[in-house]
N, C-alpha and C positions, 0 to 999 in steps of 0.2 A: 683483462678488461672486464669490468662489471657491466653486466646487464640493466639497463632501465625502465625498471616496473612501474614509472610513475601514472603513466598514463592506462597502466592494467589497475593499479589501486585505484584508481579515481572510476574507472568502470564498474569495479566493488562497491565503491561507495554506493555510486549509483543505483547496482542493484540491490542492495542496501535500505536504501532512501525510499525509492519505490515499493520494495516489500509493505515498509512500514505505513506509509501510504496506506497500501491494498487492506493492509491488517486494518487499519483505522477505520476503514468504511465499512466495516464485517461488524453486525449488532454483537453484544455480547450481551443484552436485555438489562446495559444500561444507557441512559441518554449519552449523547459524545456527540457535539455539534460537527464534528467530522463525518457522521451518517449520512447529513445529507450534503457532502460534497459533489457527490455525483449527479444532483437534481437539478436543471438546469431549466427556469419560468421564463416564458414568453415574457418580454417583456418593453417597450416603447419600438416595436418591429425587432426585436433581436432575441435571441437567448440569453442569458446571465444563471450564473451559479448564484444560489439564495445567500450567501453569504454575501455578493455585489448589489443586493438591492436589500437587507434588511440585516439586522441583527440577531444574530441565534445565543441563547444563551442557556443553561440549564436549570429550568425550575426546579424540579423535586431529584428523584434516583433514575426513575425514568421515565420523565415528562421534560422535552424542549421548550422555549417560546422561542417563535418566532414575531420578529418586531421590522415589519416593513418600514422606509421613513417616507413611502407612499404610501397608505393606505388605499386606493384605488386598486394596488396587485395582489389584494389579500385572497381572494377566488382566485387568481390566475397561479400564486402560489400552492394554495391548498387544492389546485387539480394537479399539479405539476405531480408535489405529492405522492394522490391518487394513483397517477398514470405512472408513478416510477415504476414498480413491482416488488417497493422495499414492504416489508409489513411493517407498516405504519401509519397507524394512525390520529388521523389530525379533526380537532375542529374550532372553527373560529369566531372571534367576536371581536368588538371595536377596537382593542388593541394590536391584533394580530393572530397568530395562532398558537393553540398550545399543540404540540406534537407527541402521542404517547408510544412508547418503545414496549412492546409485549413482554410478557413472562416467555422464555425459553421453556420448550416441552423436551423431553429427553431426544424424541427425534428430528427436533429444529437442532439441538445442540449437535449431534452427532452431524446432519447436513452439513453445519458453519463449519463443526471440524474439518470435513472431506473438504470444502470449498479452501481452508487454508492450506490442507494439504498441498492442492493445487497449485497455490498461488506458489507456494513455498516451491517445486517442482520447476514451473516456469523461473525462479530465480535460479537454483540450481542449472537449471540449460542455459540459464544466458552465461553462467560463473563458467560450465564444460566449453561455453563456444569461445568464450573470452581466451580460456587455458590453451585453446587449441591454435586461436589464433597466433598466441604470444608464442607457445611451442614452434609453429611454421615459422616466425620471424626468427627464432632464436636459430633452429637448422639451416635459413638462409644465410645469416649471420656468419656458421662456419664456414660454411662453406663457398662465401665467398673471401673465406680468411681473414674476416674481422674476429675471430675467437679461435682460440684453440682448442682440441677436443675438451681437454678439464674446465675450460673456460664454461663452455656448451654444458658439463654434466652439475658447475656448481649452480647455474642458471637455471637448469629444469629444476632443482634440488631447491630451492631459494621460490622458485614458479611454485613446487609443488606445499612448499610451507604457506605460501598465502594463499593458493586457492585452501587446503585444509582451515584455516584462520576464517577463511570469507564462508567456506560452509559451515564452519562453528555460529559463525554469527547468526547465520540465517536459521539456524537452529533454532538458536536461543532465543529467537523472536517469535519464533514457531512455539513453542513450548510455551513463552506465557502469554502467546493468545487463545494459547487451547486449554490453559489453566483458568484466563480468566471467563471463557466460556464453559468449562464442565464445572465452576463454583458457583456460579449465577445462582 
C-alpha cells in the first residue's frame, strides 16, 4: 500500500509560496511594488495595506508612484512609509507620491543577503518539521499494520526524494535573489 504525500506536497507548496513572498519584499535597489506590501496606512479608523487604498505602479528603475483614489490619505500614506524602517524614500505632490528605492552599497547587499539566508533557513525548518511529521505517521502506520516493513522503507525513500526536490527549490530561489541582489 502506497503512502499519501498529498497533503505533505501541498505543505511544500506552501513553503514555497511563502519564501517567495518573503523574497519579494527584500529591496534589491530596484522598484517592485511588492516593497511595500508590508506597509500598512491608517486609514477611514482601520489599517489597509497601500495597495487597498491606492495604486502602485513603477515609474523609472527605481522610483514607485504611488496613486491614492483618495487624495485626503496622501500624508497618512507617505508617514506610514516613514514610520516602516524600509529605506525608503518618498515625497509627495497633487498626484500622489513618487517613492525612491536607494542604490545598494556593498554592505546593504551583504545585510539583504544574510536576511535571505534567514528567510531561506526558517523554510528549511518548516520542510525538517513537515519530514518529521510525515516520518511519525508513516511508523504509526506499521505499526499498527496498515504497511509492511518494505512498505515503511519505500515511503521514507519516496518522503526522502521530495523533501530533497522541496530543498532544491528553496535553493533555487535563494540563489536568484542573491544574484539579483549582488548585480544591482
Amino acid at each position: 500500500m502506497a503512502y499519501n504525500f498529498t497533503e505533505l506536497k501541498q505543505e511544500f507548496t506552501n513553503v514555497e509560496d511563502w519564501l517567495k513572498k518573503e523574497f519579494s519584499q527584500i529591496s534589491t535597489g530596484r522598484a517592485n511594488p511588492a516593497l511595500l506590501d508590508s506597509i500598512s496606512v491608517e486609514s477611514y479608523g482601520t489599517f489597509q495595506p497601500i495597495k487597498n487604498i491606492a495604486s502602485v505602479t513603477i515609474e523609472e528603475a527605481r522610483t514607485l508612484r504611488i496613486s491614492p483614489w483618495d487624495k485626503g490619505v496622501i500624508k497618512d500614506i507617505e508617514r506610514a512609509i516613514q514610520q516602516s524602517g524600509l529605506p525608503l524614500s518618498g515625497s509627495s505632490d497633487s498626484n500622489g507620491i513618487r517613492v525612491t528605492v536607494p542604490q545598494l552599497t556593498a554592505e546593504s547587499k551583504q545585510s539583504l543577503v544574510k536576511l535571505c539566508k534567514e528567510k531561506l533557513e526558517e523554510a528549511r525548518v518548516t520542510v525538517r518539521l513537515e519530514r518529521q511529521k510525515c516520518e511519525k505517521d508513516i511508523e504509526v502506520r506499521e505499526k499498527e499494520g496498515e504497511y509492511a516493513e518494505d512498505d515503511k522503507f519505500r515511503a521514507k525513500e519516496e518522503l526522502q526524494k521530495l523533501v530533497d526536490t522541496a530543498n532544491q527549490t528553496l535553493e533555487d530561489l535563494f540563489n536568484k535573489k542573491e544574484a539579483d541582489i549582488t548585480t544591482v
